[in-house]
Backbone as ProteinMPNN parsed JSONL, in Angstrom:
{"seq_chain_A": "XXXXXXXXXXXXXXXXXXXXXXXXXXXXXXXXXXXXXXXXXXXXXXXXXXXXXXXXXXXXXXXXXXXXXXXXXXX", "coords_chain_A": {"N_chain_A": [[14.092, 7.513, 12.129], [15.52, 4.417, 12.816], [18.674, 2.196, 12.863], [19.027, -1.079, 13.145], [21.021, -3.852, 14.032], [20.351, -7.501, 13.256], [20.644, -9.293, 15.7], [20.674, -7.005, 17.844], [18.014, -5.811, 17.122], [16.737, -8.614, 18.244], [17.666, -8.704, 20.83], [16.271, -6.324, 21.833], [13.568, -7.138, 21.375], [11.54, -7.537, 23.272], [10.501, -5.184, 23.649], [9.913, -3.894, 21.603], [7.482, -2.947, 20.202], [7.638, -0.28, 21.747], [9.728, 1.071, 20.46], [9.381, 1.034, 17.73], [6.921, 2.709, 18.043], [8.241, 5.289, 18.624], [10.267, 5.763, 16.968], [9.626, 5.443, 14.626], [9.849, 4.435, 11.988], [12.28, 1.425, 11.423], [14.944, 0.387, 10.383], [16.481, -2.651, 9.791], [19.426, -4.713, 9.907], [21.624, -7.14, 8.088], [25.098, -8.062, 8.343], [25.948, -5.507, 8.139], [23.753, -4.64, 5.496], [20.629, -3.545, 4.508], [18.085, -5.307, 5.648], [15.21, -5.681, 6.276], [12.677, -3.756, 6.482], [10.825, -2.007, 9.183], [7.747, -1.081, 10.543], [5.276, 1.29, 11.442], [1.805, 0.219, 11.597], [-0.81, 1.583, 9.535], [-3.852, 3.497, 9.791], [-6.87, 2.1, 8.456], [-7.411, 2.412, 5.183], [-9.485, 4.433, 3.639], [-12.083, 3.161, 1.814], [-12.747, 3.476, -1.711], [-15.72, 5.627, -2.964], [-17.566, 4.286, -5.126], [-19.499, 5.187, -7.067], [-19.081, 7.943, -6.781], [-16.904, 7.913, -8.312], [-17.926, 6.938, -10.756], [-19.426, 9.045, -11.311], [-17.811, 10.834, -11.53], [-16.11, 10.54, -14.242], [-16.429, 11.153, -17.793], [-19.365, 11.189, -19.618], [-20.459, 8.654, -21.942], [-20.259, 9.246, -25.582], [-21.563, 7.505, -27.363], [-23.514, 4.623, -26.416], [-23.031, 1.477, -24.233], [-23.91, -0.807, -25.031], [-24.381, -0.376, -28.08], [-21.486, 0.142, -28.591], [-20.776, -2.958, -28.237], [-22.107, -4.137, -29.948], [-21.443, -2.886, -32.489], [-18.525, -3.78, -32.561], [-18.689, -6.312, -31.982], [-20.045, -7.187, -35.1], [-18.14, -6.084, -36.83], [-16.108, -7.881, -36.266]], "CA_chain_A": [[14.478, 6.213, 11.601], [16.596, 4.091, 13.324], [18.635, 1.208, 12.0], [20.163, -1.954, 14.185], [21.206, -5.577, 13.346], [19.24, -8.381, 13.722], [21.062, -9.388, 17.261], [20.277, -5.973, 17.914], [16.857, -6.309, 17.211], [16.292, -9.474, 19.008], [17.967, -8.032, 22.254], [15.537, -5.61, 21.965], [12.37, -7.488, 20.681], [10.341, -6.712, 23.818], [10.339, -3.3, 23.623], [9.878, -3.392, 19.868], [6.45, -2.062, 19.984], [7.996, 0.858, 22.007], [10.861, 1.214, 19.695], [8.744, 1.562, 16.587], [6.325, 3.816, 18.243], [9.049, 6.299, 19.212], [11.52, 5.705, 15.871], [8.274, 5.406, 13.506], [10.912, 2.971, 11.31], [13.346, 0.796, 12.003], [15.685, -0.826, 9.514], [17.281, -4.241, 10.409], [20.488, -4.95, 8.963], [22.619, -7.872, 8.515], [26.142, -7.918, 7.818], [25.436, -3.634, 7.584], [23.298, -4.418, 4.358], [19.835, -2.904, 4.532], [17.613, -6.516, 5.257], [14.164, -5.376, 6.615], [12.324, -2.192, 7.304], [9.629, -2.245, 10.392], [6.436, 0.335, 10.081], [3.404, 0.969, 12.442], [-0.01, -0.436, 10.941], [-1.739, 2.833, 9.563], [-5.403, 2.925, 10.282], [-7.728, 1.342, 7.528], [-7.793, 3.296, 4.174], [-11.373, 4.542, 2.885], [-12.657, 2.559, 0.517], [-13.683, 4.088, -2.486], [-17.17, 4.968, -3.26], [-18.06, 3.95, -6.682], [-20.658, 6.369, -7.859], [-18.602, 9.06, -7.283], [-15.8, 7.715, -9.365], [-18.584, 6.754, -12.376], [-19.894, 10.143, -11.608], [-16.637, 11.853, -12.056], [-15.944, 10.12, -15.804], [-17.226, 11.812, -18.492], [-20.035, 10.247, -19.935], [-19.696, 8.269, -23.68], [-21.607, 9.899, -26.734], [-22.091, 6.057, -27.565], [-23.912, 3.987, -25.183], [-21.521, 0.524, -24.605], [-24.318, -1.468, -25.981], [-23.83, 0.017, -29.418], [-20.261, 0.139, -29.249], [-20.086, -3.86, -28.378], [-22.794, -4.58, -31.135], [-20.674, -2.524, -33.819], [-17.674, -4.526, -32.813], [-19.164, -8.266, -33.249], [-20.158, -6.991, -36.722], [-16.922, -6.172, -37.57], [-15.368, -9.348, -36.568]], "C_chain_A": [[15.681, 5.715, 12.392], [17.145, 2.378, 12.528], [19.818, 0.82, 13.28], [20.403, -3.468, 13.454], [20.462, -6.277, 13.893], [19.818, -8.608, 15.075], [20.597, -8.264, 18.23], [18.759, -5.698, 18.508], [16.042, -7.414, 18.494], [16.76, -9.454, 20.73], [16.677, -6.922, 22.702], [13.937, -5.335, 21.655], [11.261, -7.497, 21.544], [9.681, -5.685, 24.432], [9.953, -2.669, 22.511], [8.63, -2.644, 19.533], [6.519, -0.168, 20.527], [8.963, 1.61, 20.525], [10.021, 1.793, 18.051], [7.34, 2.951, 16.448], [7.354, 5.436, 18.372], [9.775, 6.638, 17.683], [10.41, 6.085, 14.065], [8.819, 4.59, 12.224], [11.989, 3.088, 11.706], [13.855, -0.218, 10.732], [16.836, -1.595, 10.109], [17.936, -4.62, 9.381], [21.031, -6.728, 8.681], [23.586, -7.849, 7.807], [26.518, -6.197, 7.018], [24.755, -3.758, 5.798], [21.379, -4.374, 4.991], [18.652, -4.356, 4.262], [15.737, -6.181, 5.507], [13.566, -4.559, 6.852], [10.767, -2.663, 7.855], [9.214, -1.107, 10.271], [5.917, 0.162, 11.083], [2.785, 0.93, 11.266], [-0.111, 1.147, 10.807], [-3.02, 2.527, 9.606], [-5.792, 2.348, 8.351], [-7.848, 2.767, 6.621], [-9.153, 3.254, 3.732], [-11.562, 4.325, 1.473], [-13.319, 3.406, -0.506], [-14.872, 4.499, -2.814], [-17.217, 5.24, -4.929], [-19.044, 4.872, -7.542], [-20.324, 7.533, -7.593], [-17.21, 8.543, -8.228], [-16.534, 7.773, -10.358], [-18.986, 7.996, -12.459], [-18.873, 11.449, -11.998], [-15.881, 11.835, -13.405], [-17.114, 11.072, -16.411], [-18.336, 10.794, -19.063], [-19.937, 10.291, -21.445], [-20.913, 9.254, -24.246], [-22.551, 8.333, -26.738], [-22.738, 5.043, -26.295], [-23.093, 2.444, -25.749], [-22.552, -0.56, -25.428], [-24.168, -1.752, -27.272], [-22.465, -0.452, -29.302], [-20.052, -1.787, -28.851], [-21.008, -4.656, -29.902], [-21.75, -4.234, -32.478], [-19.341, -3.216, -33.794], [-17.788, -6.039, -32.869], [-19.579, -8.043, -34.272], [-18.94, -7.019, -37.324], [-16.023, -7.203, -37.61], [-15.866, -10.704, -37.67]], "O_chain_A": [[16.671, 6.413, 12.612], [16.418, 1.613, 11.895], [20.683, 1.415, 13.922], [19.886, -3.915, 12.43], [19.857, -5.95, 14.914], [19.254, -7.815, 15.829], [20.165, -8.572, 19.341], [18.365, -5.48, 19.654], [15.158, -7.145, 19.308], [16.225, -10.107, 21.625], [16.272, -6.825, 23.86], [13.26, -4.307, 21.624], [10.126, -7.477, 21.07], [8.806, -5.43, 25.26], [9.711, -1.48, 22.307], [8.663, -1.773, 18.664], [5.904, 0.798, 20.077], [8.635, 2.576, 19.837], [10.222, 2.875, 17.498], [6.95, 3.685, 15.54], [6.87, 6.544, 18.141], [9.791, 7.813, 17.314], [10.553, 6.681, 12.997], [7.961, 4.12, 11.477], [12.642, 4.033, 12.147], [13.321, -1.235, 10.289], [17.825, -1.205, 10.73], [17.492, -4.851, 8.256], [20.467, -7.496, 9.46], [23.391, -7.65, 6.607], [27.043, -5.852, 5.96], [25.239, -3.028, 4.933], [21.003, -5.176, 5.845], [18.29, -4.619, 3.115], [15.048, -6.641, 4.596], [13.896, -4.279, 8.005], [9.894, -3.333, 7.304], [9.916, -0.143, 9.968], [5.953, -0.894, 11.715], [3.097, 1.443, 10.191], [0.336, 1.913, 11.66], [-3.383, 1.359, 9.473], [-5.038, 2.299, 7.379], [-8.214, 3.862, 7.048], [-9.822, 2.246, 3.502], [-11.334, 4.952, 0.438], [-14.354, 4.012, -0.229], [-15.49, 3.476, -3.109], [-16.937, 6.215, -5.626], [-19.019, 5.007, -8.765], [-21.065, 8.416, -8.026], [-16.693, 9.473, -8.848], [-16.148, 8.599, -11.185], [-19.028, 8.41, -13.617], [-19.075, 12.545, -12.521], [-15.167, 12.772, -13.763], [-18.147, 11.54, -15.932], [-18.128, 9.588, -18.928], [-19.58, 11.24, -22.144], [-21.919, 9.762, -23.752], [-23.685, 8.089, -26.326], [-22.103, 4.926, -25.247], [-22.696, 2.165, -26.88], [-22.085, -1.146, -26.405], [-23.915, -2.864, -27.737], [-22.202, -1.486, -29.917], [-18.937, -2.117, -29.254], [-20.548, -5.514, -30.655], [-21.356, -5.077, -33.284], [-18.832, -3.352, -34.906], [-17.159, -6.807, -33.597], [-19.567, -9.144, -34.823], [-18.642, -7.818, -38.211], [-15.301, -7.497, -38.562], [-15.173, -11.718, -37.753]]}, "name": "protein", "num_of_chains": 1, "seq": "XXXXXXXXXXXXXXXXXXXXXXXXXXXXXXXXXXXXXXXXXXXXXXXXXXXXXXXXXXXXXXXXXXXXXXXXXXX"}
């Protein structure tokens, strides 16, 4: 982690892709108060798949049909 001021920064803004490859963050100050923090992109997170999430719930006793029928009765 490295941390510079914005002047700093902008002295050094075309190298910044170096700078963040090498530092892996970079916080940008101003007036030494803590104004921005710079990341690399991480690759693309894997989307969930859905039928193993429903398949990893337990399954109801009640099927939801029932349970929305028994609650418009009760209202």
């Amino acid at each position: 982690m490295q941390t510079m001021s914005i002047r700093e920064m902008r002295n050094q803004l075309g190298r910044l892709d170096q700078l963040v490859a090498q530092e892996q963050e970079i916080i940008v100050t101003r007036h030494n108060k803590p104004l921005a923090r710079i990341l690399p992109v991480r690759g693309k997170r894997k989307r969930p798949d859905h039928k193993a999430l429903r398949d990893s719930l337990p399954r109801q006793e009640i099927a939801s049909e029932v349970l929305q029928r028994m609650d418009r009765e009760e209202r």
